[in-house]
N, C-alpha and C positions, 0 to 999 in steps of 0.2 A: 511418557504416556503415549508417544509416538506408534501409532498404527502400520503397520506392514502395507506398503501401495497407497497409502495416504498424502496429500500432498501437503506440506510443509509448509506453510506461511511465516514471515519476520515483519518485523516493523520499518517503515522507511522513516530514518531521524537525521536530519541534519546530512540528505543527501548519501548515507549508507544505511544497508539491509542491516538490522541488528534482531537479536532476540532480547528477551522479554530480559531485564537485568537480573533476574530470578531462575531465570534459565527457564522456569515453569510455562506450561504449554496445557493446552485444551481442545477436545474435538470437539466440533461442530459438526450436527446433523440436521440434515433439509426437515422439518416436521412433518411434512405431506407423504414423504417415504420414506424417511428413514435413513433415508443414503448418507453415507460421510461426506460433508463438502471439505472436510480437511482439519490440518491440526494449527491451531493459532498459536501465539503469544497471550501468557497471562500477565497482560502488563498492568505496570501498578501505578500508584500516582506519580513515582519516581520516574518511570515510561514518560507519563502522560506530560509533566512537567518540563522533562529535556523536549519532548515535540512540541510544545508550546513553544517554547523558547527556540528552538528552531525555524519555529515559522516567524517567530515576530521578526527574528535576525535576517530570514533567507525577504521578508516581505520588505525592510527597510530598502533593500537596491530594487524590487522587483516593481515597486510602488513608481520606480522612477522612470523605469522603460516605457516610452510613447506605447500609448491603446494600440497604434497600428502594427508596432512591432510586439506587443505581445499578441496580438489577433494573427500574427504570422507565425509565432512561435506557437502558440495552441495547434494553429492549424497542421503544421508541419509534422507536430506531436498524431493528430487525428489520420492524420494519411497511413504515418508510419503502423499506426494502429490498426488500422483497415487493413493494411496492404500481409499485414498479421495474421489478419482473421480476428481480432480481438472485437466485439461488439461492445460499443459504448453503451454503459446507462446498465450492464450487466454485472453480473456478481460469480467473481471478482471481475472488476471492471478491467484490470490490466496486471501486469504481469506482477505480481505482491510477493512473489513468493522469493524471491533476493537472489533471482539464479540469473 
């Protein structure tokens, strides 16, 4: 259902861009105008399920890295962002589309 100049979004799970396990996809439009924001994944509970467990897995080490060095790594992630152009706190916040 993939739109011509639409841009493409996948799932980030366990560290790779993946699509939806359904291969199924949906567009998304802004409601104020109308405009395509793009085409998703229709992920399913089976999506939902491997990301959970991905997180709880990738959280097990990440829980153990000192506050200071993850406040270093965020940061370092936030520059790389900027220095992008990517504005935080926006939609899409970063780069989701698995290119």
């Amino acid at each position: 259902m993939a739109t011509t100049g639409a841009k493409t979004y996948r799932n980030y799970i366990g560290g790779e861009w993946v699509d939806a396990t359904s291969g199924e996809t949906f567009e998304s439009t802004n409601p104020a105008t109308g405009e395509l924001i793009g085409v998703f994944p229709k992920s399913s509970v089976e999506d939902t399920d491997r990301a959970v467990d991905a997180a709880r897995a990738a959280y097990e080490s990440w829980r153990l890295v000192p506050a200071p060095k993850r406040a270093e790594i965020k940061e370092r992630r936030q520059t790389r962002d900027r220095r992008r152009g990517r504005v935080p706190g926006t939609f899409p916040s970063t780069d989701v589309s698995g290119e």
